[in-house]
N, C-alpha and C positions, 0 to 999 in steps of 0.2 A: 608765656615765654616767647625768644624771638629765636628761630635757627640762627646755630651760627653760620659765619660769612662762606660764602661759596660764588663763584663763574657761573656765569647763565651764559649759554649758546643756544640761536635759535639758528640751527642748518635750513638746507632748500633738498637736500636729496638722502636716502637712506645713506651713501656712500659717504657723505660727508658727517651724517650724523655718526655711524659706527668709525670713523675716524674720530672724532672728538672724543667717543666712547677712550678709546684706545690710550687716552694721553692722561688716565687719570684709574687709579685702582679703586676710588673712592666715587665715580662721575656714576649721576643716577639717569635713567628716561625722565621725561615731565609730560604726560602728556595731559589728562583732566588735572591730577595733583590732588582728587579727594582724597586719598591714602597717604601719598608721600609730604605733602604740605602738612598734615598735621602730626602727623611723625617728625620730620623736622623743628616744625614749631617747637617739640618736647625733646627736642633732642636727642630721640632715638636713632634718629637718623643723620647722619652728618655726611654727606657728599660734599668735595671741595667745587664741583663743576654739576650743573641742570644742563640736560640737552634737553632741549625744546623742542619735542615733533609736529607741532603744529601745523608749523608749515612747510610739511613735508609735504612733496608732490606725491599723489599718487596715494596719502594713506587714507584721505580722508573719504575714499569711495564706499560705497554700501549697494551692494547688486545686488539684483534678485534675477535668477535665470530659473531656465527647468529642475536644475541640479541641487539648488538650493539658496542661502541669500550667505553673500561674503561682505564679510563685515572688517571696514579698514583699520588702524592703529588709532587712529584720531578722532574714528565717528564719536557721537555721547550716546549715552543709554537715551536718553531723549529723546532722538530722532528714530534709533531703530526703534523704540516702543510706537512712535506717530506713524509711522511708515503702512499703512494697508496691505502693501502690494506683500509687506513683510511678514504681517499677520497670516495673507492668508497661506503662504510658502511655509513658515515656520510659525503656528498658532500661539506653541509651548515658549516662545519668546515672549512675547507680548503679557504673557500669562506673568513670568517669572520677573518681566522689570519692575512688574505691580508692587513685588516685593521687596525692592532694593532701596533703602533708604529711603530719600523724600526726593519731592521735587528738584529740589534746588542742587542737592547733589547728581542726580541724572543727567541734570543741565548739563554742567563738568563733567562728569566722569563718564570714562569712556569703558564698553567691554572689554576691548583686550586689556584695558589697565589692571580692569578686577582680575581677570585670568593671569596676568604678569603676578598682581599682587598676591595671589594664593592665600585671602586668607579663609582658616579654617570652616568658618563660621558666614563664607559671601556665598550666595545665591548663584551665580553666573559659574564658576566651574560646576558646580557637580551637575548645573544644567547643561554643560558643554561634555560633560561625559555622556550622560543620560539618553544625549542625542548624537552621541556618535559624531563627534564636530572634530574640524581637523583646523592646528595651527600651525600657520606660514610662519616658519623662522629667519632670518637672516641676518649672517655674522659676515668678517672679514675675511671666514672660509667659503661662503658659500650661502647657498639657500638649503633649507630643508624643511619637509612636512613632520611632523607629530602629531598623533592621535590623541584626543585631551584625557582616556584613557589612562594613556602613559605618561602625560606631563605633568601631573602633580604626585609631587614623592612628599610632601609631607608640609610641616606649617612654615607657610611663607616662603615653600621650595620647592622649587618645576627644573625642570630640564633644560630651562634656558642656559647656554655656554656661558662663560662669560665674555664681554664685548658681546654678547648676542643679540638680539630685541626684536619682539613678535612685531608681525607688518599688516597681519591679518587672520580671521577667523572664519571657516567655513561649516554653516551649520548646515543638514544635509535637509531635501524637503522631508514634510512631513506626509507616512504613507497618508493615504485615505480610510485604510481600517487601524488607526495608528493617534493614540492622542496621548499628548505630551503633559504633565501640571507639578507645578513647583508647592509645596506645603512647608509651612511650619509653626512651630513655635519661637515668642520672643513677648519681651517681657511687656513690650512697647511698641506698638507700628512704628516700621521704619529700624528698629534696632537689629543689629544683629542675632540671629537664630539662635536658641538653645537647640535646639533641635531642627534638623529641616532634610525636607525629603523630594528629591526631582524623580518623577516617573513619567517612562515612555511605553504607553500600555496597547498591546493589540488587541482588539475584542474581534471574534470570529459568532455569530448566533449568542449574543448573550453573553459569552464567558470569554474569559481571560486564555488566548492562547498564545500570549507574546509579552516578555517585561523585562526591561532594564529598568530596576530601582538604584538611586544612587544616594546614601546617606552625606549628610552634611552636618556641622556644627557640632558632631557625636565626636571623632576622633580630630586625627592631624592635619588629613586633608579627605576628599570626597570620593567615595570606594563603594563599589557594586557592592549591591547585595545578595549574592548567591543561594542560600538560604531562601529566603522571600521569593527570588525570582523564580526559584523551582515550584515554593509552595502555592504559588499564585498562580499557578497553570491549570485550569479547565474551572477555576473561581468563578461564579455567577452569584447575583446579587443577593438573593436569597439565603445563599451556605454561612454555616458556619465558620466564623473569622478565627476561629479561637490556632488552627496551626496556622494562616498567614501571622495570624501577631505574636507567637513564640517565635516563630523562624526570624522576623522580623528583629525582635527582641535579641535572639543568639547573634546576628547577624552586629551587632550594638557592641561586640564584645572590648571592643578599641577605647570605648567611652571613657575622659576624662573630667574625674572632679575641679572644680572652680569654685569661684564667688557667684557666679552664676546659677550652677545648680550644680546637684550628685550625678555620676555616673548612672546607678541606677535608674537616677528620672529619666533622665536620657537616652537609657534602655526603652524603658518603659511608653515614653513619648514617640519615640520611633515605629516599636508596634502599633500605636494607635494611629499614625500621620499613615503608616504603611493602609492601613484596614480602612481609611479614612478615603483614601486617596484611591482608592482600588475600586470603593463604594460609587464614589463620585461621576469615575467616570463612566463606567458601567451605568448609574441612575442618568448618565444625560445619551443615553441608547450608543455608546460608542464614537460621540460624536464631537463630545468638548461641550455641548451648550450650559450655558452655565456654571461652568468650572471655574 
């Protein structure tokens, strides 16, 4: 199918884009377009006006400082995955673009677009919870920070105002006793997740004394795992998984049925990506190698 007809603007500064924003209730961002291009192709999507971020000054940076590495509106997954200096700041990046679609799309598609886009089942928010990553907003009010925490309320819905549009993403470093890894299930490399799991694990001697789990592709959108992260405290490699993968399991309880799979798998896969994933990194001595 072909979208229908719409205005394409390509601004030179946020100001001018959140003006164009302004003059259309229907005007989307454009920035890769792997999500919104092919929603409009099917016509889910009908905006009368594209603004172009492209060539916006200033979005396309990608820093790396002591702090951590800031990632612009425009960058692609591509480059932050190529990036070393990125690696070795935020390891748990690099891990998690492995999983995102294929080449071709990474080319295109940029992280904050996935983050804009919320969808239930992408890899990049529940990794931007998991690591505690904070997103630059900016509207015709203002600038403001959000915690990716707080920004995704549900499928295909974030906190963004409207007239709003993310400029940038700050992922924070990662500690030294601290490693980050993204899991899942899908039916097909490259597809989106039936299941999928980003953990930020501390190991202190051996065990587990630190963890944000964040589930994915289970409910609406990407949500700590309470449960898990209690039952996953003083875990060493040796124990018994059997309460990390109940708690994990309860923790599942949002799980919606599809064409895809049952709730219950979904459950069920969750605990095991949890016991999985805890295994992992614990077996490479707290350190990431080979995760």
């Amino acid at each position: 199918m072909k979208p229908a007809a719409f205005d394409y603007y390509r601004p030179g500064t946020v100001e001018d884009a959140l003006a164009a924003l302004g003059t259309s209730e229907t005007a989307k961002v454009l920035a890769g377009g792997q999500s919104l291009i092919p929603a409009m192709n099917f016509r889910l999507s009908q905006p009368d006006l594209l603004v172009d971020i492209g060539g916006v000054g200033g979005l396309d940076r990608l820093e790396v400082g002591p702090s951590g590495v800031t990632i612009g509106a425009s960058v692609t997954q591509s480059r932050v995955m190529a990036s070393d200096e990125v690696a070795i700041a935020v390891p748990g990046l690099r891990r998690a673009l492995r999983h995102v679609a294929h080449l071709q799309i990474r080319n295109r598609g940029t992280v904050c677009g996935s983050l804009a886009h919320a969808d239930p089942a992408a890899e990049l928010p529940a990794l931007a919870v998991a690591c505690g990553a904070t997103l630059f907003l900016q509207g015709t009010a203002g600038r403001r920070t959000v915690d990716a925490g707080d920004f995704f309320l549900g499928p295909f819905w974030t906190d963004l105002a409207e007239g709003e549009i993310i400029t940038g993403v700050h992922f924070p470093s990662e500690a030294a006793d601290t490693v980050t890894v993204l899991d899942e299930l899908a039916w097909r490399s490259g597809d989106f997740a039936i299941t999928g799991l980003a953990a930020a694990l501390t190991t202190r001697d051996g065990t587990v004394s630190g963890a944000r789990l964040v589930s994915f592709g289970v409910g609406g959108a990407p949500r700590r795992m309470a449960g898990a992260e209690q039952a996953v405290l003083g875990f060493a490699l040796g124990d018994d998984s059997s309460a990390l993968y109940g708690a994990a399991y309860e923790d599942g309880f949002d799980a919606v049925d599809d064409i895809h799979a049952s709730a219950e798998y979904r459950r069920e896969a969750l605990g095991a990506l949890a016991v999985r994933s805890v295994r992992a990194v614990l077996a490479s001595n707290g350190n990431g190698t080979g995760v």
